[in-house]
Structures are given as C-alpha cells and as structure tokens.
N, C-alpha and C positions, 0 to 999 in steps of 0.2 A: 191782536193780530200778530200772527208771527212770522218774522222775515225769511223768509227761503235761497239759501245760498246759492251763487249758479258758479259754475266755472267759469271763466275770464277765456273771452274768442280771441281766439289766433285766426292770423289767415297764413297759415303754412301754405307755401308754392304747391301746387297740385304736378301733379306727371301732365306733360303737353299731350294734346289728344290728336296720337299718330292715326287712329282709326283703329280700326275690326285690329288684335294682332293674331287671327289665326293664322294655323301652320298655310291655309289657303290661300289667305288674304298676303302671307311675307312673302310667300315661292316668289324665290328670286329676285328679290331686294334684300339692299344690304340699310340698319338703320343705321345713322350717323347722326352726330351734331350740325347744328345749323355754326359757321362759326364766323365771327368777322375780326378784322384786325385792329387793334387797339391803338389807336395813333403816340400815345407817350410812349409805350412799353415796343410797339413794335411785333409785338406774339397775338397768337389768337384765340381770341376769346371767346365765350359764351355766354352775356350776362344773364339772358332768362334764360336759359335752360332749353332752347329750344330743339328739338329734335325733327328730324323727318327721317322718311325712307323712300329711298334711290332705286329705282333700279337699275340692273347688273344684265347687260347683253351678253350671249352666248361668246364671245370674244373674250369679252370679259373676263369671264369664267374659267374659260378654257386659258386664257392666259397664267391666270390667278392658279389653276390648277398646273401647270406648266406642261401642258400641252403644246403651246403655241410659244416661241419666243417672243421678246420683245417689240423685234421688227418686224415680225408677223404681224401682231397684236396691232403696229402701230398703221403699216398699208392697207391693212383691212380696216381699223377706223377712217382712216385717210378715203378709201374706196366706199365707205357708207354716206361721209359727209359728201362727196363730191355726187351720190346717187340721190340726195335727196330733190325730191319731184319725180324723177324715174320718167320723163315720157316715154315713149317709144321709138322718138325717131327725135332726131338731131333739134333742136330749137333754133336753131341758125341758120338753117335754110329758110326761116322765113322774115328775120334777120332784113328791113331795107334800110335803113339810115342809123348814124352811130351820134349818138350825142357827145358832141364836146364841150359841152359845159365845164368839167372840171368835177362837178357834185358827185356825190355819192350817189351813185342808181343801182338799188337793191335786183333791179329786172336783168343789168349787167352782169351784176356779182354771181346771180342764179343761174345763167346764160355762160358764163365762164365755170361755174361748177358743173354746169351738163358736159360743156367740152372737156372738161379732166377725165368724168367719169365715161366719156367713150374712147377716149385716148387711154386709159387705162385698161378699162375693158380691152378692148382690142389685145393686152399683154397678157393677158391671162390665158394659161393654156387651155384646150377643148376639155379635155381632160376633165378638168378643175372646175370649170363653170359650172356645173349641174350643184355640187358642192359648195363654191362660193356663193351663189346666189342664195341658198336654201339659210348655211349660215351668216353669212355677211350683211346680205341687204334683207335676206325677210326676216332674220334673226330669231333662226327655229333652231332645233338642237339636230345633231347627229342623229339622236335617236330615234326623230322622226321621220326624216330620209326616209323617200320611196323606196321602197325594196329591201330596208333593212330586217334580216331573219334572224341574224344572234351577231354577237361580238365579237367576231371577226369580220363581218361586213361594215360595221362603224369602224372598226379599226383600221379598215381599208379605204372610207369616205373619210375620215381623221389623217391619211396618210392624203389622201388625194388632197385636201384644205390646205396642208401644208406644203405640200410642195406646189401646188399651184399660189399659193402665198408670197413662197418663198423665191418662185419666179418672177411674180409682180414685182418682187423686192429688187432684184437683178436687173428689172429692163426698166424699173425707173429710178435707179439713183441716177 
C-alpha cells in the first residue's frame, strides 16, 4: 500500500460576508470597518476583520460632495431626527397628564422630538419646503424632484435646499 501525501489545512480568515457586492446591491453605501476601542491602547481596532456597509443619505452626499456646508449638513440631520414618526398633526394635543416620575419615558422623549420638529418646520421658508421635505425627511435625490427637466432646474431646487437650510440655520441658533 502506498501512503498518499496531502497538504497540511489551514484555516486562513475568509473575506466577512457583506452580501451580493453588486454595483446594485452598494448604490449608495459606503463599506467600512466594524471597529471598537481597545481598552490598553486606547485606538481602534478591528480584531476580526469585520466589515459592513452603511448607508449614505442624500445630505450625506451632498455634504461629502460640498454642496451643502457643514451647518447645513448638520440642521438638516438635526430636522430628520427630530421628524422621526412624521404624524400629521401635533402629538400634544392629545397630551392629558405628564408623569413625574423622574424615569426615562421613551413616549416623552418622542413627544419632545415631534415638538422640535414643528417648531422647526414652522422656520423653514415656503420656498424651501417642497425641497427640504423631498431631500431631508424622504431622503430622495434632487434628481428626482417633480418637475425636474435638465440641470438647471436641479441647480435651482439645489439652490432653493440651501438657502432654505441655511435659514433654518439663522432662526435656530
């Protein structure tokens, strides 16, 4: 009988399984490391290798691209977190009794984000709204704008984002 040699297994780290990476599947994510902080060293690390992908809102983007300044970038995030839920109409008017317990009530915390985001709204030019809602809270591009025919009409809903932004900026510091 004769002994048949084999190669010696490795378990070499495989690539982490982001998913599908088509060009379909990345539109509009950015990949990143997963990373955490190292308690002696202080810096951050990565021991396994892990990866995901993020996605990147039209803000984002448009930041990143410097369209938008910083304090644009930052009231219109500010304007998205304080929209989330979106009802319709004020959550406060139905509002009967306030707990003073002291605890944290996440129904509070949600209930003070709705009043920002109409107290905010309300600063936003006429103008501007039709704009900010399209990219800020539904987080679609310029380029989908109703009524967009070539690039001068984005250029002019780009212009309207911005300075209805940049008002927000003005009536709420």
């Amino acid at each position: 009988m004769m002994a048949v040699k084999v190669a010696q297994v490795t378990l070499a780290k495989a690539p982490w399984d982001l998913g599908p990476l088509t060009p379909a599947q990345i539109a509009g994510k950015r990949i990143e490391e997963v990373t955490e902080i190292d308690e002696k060293t202080g810096k951050r690390v990565n021991p396994i290798g892990v990866m995901r992908t993020r996605r990147e809102t039209w803000i984002g983007r448009y930041h990143r691209q410097g369209k938008l300044s910083d304090e644009q970038a930052n009231i219109a995030a500010e304007l998205f977190e304080a929209s989330a839920g979106n009802p319709a109409r004020d959550p406060l008017a139905a509002l009967v009794r306030v707990d003073a317990s002291g605890e944290r009530d996440r129904e509070a915390e949600r209930v003070d984000r709705r009043r920002k985001f109409f107290a905010m709204w309300e600063e936003v030019p006429a103008f501007a709204r039709p704009v900010i809602q399209h990219v800020v809270l539904d987080d679609r591009s310029l380029r989908s704008m109703p009524g967009r025919v070539d690039s001068r009409s984005e250029a002019r809903q780009l212009d309207r984002l911005q300075r209805g932004l940049e008002a927000l900026c003005e009536a709420w510091r």
